[in-house]
C-alpha positions, 0 to 999 in steps of 0.5 A: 677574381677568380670562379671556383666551382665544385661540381659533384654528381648530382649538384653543382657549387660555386663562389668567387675570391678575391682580395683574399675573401672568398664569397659564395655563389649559389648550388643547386641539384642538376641534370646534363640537359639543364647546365647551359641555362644553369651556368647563364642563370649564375654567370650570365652578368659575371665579369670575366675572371682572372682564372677558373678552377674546378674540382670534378667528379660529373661524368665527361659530358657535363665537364665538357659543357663547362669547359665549352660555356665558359670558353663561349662566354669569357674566352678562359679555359677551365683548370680541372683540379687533379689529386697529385702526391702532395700539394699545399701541405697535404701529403697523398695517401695513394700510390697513384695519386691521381685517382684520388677524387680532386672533391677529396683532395680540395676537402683535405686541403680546405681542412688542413688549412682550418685545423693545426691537428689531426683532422677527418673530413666527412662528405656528405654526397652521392656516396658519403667518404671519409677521409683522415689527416694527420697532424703533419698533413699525411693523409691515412687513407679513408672509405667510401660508402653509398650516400643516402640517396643512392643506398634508396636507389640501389635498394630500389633497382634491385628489389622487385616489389619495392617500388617507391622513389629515395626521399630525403630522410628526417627521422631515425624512428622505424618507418610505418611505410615501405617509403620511410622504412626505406630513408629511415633505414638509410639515415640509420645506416649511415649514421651508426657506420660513422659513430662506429668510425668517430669512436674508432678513429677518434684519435689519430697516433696519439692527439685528438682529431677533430671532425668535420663534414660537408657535401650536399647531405651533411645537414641531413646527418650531422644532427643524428651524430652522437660525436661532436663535428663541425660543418663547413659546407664549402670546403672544397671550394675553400680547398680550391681557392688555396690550390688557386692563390697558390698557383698564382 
């Protein structure tokens, strides 16, 4: 059995795979000073797994919490998924392709195993990227946005007499506060940028490319999209596990 994990910067999510079914765990939003009790809630009564692989963009402190509580409790070491020039089929875009974020890298090897074509990959967290995989797994290159939370808290810090917290948005509908005229207004935002790049992109050479998003937010966006996209909230870890069996 081995526990895959896909810690981002304001969530953590995990699954196991064995016998070559991969069985999701559970996620949750969390802060430095709460992982210990989180990793004891999840892992406590867990078996010993054959491997641990993760994909990361939490700061050092919390990587190194990881690395110490499964040490402390399994004696195993975490393996830190790094971008590199190619593996399992994809192909990096990158001329350093370490620096390449391994979330990205595991989502674009999640994806190249879902679809045979052209293929873009929406995910949705602290900032929201969008990367694009053609149908020899070449990786076009991508962006990088602020997601919805953080586009609130920017807006927030550097404003003087707006002071209302991020909230989640639900609505494209101008807000009738400075609160919701804020998540409105982010919602809105992101949403037109990625119709603007589904129409532009939407072809990849000349084939199709088929859409799919994930992260924490996706549920959030997806709904307000006008071009069609799938949903696949785990596919890093589905990334992850490919990387796993094949360095077996």
């Amino acid at each position: 059995m081995q526990l895959l994990i896909d810690f981002g910067n304001t969530r953590v999510k995990w699954a196991t795979y064995e016998a070559g079914a991969l069985q999701f765990g559970a996620g949750a939003v969390y802060s430095e000073t709460d992982l210990n009790a989180l990793f004891v809630h999840w892992w406590g009564e867990l078996s010993t797994p054959d491997s641990i692989w993760c994909a990361s963009v939490a700061a050092p402190a919390c990587r190194q919490r990881l690395e110490e509580w499964c040490q402390s409790r399994w004696q195993q070491p975490v393996t830190f998924l790094t971008a590199v020039a190619s593996q399992q089929g994809v192909t990096n875009a990158y001329a350093e392709p370490a620096t390449l974020g391994s979330d990205r890298w595991a989502a674009l090897i999640g994806a190249r195993r879902l679809a045979a074509g052209n293929v873009a990959v929406i995910d949705c967290g602290s900032a929201i990227t969008v990367d694009l995989l053609d149908a020899d797994g070449v990786h076009q290159g991508g962006y990088i946005v602020p997601g919805l939370w953080m586009m609130q808290q920017c807006l927030q810090e550097r404003t003087g007499r707006i002071a209302v917290p991020p909230a989640m948005p639900e609505q494209l509908t101008p807000g009738d506060s400075s609160a919701s005229c804020i998540s409105h207004g982010a919602l809105r935002s992101v949403t037109a940028l990625m119709d603007r790049l589904m129409r532009d992109l939407s072809a990849v050479g000349d084939n199709q490319c088929e859409w799919v998003i994930t992260g924490g937010d996706a549920h959030h966006i997806q709904p307000y999209l006008e071009h069609a996209c799938t949903r696949v909230p785990d596919l890093v870890l589905q990334g992850l596990a490919c990387v796993a069996q094949g360095n077996e």
